[in-house]
C-alpha positions as CSV (number, residue, x, y, z in Angstrom):
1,X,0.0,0.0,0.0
2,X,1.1,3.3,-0.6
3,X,2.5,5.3,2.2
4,X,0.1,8.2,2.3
5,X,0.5,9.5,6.0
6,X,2.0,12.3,5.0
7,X,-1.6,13.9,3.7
8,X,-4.3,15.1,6.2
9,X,-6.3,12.2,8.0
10,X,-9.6,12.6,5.7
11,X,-7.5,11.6,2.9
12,X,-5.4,8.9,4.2
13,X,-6.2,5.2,3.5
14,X,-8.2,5.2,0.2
15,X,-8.4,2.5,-2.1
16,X,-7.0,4.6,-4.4
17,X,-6.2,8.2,-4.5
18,X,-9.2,9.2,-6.1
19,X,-11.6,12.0,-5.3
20,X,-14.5,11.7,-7.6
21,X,-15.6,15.4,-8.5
22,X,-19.1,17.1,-8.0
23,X,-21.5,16.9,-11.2
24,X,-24.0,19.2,-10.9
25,X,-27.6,17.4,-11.0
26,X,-25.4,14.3,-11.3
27,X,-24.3,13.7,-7.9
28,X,-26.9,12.9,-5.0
29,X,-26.4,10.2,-2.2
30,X,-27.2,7.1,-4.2
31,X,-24.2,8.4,-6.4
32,X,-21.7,9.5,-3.3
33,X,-22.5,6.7,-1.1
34,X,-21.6,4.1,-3.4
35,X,-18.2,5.9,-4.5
36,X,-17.1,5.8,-0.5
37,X,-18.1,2.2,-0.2
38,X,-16.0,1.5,-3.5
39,X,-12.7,3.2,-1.4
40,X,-12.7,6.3,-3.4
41,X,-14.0,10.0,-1.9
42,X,-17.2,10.8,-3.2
43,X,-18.5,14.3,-3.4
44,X,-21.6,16.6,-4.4
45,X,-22.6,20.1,-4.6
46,X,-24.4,21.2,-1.9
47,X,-26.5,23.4,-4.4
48,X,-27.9,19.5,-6.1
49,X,-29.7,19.7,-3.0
50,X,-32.9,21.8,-4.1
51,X,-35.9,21.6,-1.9
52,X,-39.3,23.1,-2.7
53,X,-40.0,26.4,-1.1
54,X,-41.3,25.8,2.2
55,X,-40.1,22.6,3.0
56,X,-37.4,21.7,5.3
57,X,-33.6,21.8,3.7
58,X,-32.9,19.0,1.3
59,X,-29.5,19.1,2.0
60,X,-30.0,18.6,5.8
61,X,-32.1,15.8,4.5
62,X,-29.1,14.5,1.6
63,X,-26.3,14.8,4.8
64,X,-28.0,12.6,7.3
65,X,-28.9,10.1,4.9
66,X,-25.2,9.4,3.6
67,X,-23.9,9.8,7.4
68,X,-25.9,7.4,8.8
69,X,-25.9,4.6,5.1
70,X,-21.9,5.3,5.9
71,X,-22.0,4.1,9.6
72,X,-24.3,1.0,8.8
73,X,-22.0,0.2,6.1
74,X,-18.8,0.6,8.3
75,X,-20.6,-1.7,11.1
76,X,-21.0,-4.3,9.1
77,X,-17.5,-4.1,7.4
78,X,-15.0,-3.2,10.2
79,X,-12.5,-4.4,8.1
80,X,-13.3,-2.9,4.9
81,X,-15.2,0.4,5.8
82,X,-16.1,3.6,3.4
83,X,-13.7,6.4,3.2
84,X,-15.1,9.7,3.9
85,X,-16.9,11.8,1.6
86,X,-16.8,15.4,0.2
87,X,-19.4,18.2,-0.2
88,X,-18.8,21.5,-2.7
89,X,-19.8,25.1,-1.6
90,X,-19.8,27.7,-4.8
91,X,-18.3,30.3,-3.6
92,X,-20.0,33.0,-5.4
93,X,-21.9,36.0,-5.0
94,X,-25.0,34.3,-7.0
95,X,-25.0,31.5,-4.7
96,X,-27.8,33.3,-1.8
97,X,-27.8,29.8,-0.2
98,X,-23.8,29.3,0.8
99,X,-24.5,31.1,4.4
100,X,-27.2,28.4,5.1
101,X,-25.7,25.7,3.3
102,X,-22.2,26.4,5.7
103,X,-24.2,25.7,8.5
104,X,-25.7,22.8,7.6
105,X,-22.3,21.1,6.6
106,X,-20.9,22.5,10.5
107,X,-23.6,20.7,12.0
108,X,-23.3,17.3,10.4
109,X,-19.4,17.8,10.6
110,X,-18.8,17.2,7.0
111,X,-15.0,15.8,6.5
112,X,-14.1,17.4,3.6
113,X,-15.3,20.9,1.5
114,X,-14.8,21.4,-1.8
115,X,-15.2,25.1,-2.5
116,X,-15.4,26.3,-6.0
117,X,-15.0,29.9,-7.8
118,X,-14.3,31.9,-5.2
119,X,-11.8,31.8,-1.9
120,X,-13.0,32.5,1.1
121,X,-11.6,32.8,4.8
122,X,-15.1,32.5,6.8
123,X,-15.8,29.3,4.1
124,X,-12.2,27.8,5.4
125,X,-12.9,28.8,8.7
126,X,-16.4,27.3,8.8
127,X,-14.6,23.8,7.8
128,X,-11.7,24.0,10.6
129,X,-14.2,24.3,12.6
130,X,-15.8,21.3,12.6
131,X,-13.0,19.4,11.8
132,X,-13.1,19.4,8.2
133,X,-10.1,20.2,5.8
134,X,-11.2,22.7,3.0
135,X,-9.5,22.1,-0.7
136,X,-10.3,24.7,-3.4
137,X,-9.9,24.0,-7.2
138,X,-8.1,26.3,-9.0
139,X,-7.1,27.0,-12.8
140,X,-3.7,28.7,-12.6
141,X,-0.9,29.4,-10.1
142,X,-2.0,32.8,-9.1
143,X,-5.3,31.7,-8.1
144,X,-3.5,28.8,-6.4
145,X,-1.9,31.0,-3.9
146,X,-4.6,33.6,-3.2
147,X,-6.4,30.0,-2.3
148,X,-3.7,29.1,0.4
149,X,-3.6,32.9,1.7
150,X,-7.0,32.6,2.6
151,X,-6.9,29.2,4.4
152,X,-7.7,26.4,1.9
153,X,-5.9,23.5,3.3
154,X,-5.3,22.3,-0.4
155,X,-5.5,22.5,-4.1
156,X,-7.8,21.3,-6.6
157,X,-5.5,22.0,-10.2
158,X,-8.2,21.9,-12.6
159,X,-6.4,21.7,-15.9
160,X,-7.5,21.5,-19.7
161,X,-9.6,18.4,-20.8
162,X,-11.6,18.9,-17.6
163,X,-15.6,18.7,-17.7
164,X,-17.7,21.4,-16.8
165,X,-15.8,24.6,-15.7
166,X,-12.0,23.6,-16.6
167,X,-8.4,25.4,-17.4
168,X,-7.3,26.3,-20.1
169,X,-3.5,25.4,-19.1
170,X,-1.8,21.9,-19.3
171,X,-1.2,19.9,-16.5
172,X,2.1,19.8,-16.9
173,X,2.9,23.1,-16.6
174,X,-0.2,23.7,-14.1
175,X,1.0,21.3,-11.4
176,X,4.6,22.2,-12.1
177,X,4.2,25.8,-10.7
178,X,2.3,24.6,-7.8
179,X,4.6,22.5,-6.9
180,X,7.5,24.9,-7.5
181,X,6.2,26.6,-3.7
182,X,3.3,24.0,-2.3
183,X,3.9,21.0,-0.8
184,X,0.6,20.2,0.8
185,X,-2.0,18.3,-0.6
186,X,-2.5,19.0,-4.3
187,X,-5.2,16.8,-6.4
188,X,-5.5,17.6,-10.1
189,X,-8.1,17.4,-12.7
190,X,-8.0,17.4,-16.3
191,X,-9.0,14.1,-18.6
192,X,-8.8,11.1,-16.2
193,X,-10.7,8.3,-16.7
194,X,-8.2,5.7,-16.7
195,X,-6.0,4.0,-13.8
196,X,-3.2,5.1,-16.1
197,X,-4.1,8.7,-16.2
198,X,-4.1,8.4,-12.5
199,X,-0.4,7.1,-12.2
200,X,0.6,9.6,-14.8
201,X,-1.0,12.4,-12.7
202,X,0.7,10.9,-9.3
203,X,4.0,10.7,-11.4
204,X,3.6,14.6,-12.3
205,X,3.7,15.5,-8.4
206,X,-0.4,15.5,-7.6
207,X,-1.3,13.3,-4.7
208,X,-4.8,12.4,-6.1
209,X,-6.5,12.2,-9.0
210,X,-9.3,14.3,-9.3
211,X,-12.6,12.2,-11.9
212,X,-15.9,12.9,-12.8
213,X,-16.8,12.2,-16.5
214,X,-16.2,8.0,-16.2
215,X,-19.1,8.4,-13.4
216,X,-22.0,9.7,-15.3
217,X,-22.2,7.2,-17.0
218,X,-22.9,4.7,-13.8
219,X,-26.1,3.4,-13.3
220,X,-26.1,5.6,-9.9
221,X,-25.2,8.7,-11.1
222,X,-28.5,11.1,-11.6
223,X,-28.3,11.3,-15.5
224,X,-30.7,10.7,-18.1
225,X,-30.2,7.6,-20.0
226,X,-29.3,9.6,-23.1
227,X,-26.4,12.0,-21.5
228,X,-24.9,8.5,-20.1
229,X,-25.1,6.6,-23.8
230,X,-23.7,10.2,-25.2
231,X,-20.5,9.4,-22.7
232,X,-20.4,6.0,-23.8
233,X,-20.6,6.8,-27.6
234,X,-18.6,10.0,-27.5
235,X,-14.7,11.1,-27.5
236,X,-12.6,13.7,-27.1
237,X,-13.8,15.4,-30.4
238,X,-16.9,15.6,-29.0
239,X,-16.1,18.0,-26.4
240,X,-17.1,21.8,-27.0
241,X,-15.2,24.8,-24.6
242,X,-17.9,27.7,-24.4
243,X,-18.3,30.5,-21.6
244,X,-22.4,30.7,-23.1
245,X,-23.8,28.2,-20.5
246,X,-22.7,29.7,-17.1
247,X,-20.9,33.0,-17.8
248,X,-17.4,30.6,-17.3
249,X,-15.0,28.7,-20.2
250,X,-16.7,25.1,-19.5
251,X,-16.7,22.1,-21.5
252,X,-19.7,20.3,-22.6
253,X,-20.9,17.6,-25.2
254,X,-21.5,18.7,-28.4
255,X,-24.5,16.1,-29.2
256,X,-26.3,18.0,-26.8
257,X,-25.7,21.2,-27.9
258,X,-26.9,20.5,-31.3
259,X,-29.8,19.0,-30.1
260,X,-30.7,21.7,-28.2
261,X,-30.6,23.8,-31.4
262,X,-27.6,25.4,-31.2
263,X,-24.7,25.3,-34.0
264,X,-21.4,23.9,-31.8
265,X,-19.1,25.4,-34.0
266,X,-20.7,29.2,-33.8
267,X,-21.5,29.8,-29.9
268,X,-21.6,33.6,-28.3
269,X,-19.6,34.3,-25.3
270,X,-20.9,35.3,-22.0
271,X,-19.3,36.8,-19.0
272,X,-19.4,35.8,-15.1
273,X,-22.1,38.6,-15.3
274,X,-24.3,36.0,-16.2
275,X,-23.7,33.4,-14.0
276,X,-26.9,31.5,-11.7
277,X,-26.3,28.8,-9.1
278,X,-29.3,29.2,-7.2
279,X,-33.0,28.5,-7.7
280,X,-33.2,31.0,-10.8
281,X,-34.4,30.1,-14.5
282,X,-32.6,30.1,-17.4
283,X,-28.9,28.8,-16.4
284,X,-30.3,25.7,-14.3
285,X,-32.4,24.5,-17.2
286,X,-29.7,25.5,-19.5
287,X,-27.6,22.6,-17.2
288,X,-30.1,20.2,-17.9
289,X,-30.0,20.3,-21.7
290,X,-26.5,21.0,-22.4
291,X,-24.7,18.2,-20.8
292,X,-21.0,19.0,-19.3
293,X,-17.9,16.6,-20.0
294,X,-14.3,16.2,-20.1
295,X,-12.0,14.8,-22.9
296,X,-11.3,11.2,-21.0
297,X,-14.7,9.8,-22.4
298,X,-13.4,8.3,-25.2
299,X,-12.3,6.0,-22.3
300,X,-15.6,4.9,-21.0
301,X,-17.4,2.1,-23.3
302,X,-20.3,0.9,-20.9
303,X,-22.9,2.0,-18.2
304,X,-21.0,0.6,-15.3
305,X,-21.9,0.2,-11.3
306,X,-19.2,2.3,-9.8
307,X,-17.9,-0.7,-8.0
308,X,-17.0,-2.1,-11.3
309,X,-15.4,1.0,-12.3
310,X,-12.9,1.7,-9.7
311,X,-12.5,-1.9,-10.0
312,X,-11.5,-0.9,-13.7
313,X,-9.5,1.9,-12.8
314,X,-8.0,0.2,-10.0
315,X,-6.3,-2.7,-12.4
316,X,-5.2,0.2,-14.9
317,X,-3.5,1.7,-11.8
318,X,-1.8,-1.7,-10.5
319,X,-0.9,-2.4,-14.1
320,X,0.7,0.4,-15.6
321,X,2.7,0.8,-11.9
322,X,3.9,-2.9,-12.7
323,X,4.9,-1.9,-16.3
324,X,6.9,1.3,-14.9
325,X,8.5,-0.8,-11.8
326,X,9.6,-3.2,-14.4
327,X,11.1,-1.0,-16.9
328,X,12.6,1.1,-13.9
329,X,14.6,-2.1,-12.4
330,X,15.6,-3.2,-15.4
């Protein structure tokens, strides 16, 4: 087993060292809980928590539910239990739920925050304070260290190839120039789908890998049966970088843009001006219809359980570490 005691407590002892990213509308509990049970850190956004108006806070709901599934699971398998799991705050001046949602992740002492497009010290702060460690994804080295200045405990590098909102920069040169003055835990994201991509991203200096494509198409993750064929079908030529959906450069599949009547090749740009994470209109819906993913999918070819794809990923990992130990001692 790899030594890994060197990294914060939360994430020590994984099957593999594998956080599997928030999807938003993809990730709920059924989606989270299995990931942890599989030995890899499952996560959500707190905002794919979305209760009716009136009714008591879904995500109050969403935390108890995977806290106590977790602890039946870990009763029954002392020797095998689920590693903890992960919830992401946007950090954003749309987001008029993130004071709320802080205090609901305080009070059910959530392990791990994943805070998103924006650094902030009370959002650190609120995580130390129960406990938690706070690791914000970044897309260059300046946002890196304004992240660290502020608290974050570590670094998401979200690099080129990434679904949803990704870098534009390589991650090469990405994780490179954190690494040049950060030695704490660094994850990076970018294209991995495969247990290779995860030894290649270990070999670059990350300390996990960082995946959310492979997962939609699971037959736990919330997605329509179309969006998970689309992964299954499509490749890295069907991936589309716009700014039109959110306000931010994302990547998306374009299937689904054409088919929501747009022309892939000839899309308008759109500012953070635009952006809407909370219980608006247009941008939610617009999530709905044009479906988010990275340039890895060319690696997924089935609708998988996501114990049968870590499995998967976890024999590319052993594998192509045999292949370099060999070639290394010889």
């Amino acid at each position: 087993m790899r030594d890994d005691s060197y990294l914060p407590k939360a994430l020590q002892g994984l099957r593999l060292p594998l956080v599997a990213s928030p999807m938003f509308i993809l990730s709920g509990p059924e989606l989270v809980i299995a990931q942890c049970k599989a030995g890899i850190i499952g996560s959500f956004p707190a905002l794919n928590a979305r209760e009716a108006e009136g009714e008591p806070p879904l995500l109050d709901k969403w935390l108890r539910q995977i806290t106590e599934e977790l602890d039946r699971y870990n009763q029954a398998n002392p020797d095998q239990p689920a590693v903890p799991f992960a919830v992401n705050q946007i950090v954003h001046r749309s987001n008029g739920r993130l004071d709320r949602d802080l205090e609901i992740c305080v009070k059910h002492r959530v392990p791990i925050w994943i805070t998103s497009l924006g650094a902030r010290v009370e959002v650190n702060e609120a995580a130390h304070s129960c406990g938690g460690i706070a690791l914000h994804d970044v897309i260059n080295n300046r946002f890196a260290r304004k992240a660290i200045e502020k608290g974050a405990d570590g670094l998401i590098a979200v690099a080129a190839g990434a679904g949803g909102h990704a870098g534009p920069q390589s991650p090469f040169a990405l994780i490179r120039e954190i690494r040049e003055w950060f030695d704490g835990p660094l994850l990076l994201s970018g294209a991995l789908a495969t247990g290779e991509g995860l030894l290649a991203a270990r070999a670059m200096g990350a300390d996990l890998g960082y995946m959310g494509s492979a997962f939609i198409a699971t037959q736990e993750a919330n997605a329509q049966a179309a969006y998970k064929d689309m992964i299954v079908q499509g490749g890295a030529d069907d991936i589309v970088t716009s700014s039109l959906f959110t306000g931010v450069s994302g990547n998306y599949l374009r299937p689904s843009i054409t088919a929501a009547g747009l022309d892939p090749d000839n899309l308008p740009s759109a500012d953070a001006t635009s952006m809407n994470f909370g219980s608006g209109t247009s941008k939610p819906k617009a999530w709905k219809e044009i479906w988010g993913a990275g340039q890895g999918i060319g690696a997924v070819k089935e609708i998988a359980t996501v114990a049968d794809l870590v499995a998967r990923i976890e024999a590319e990992y052993k594998a192509a570490g045999r292949r370099l130990a060999a070639e290394f001692s010889g």
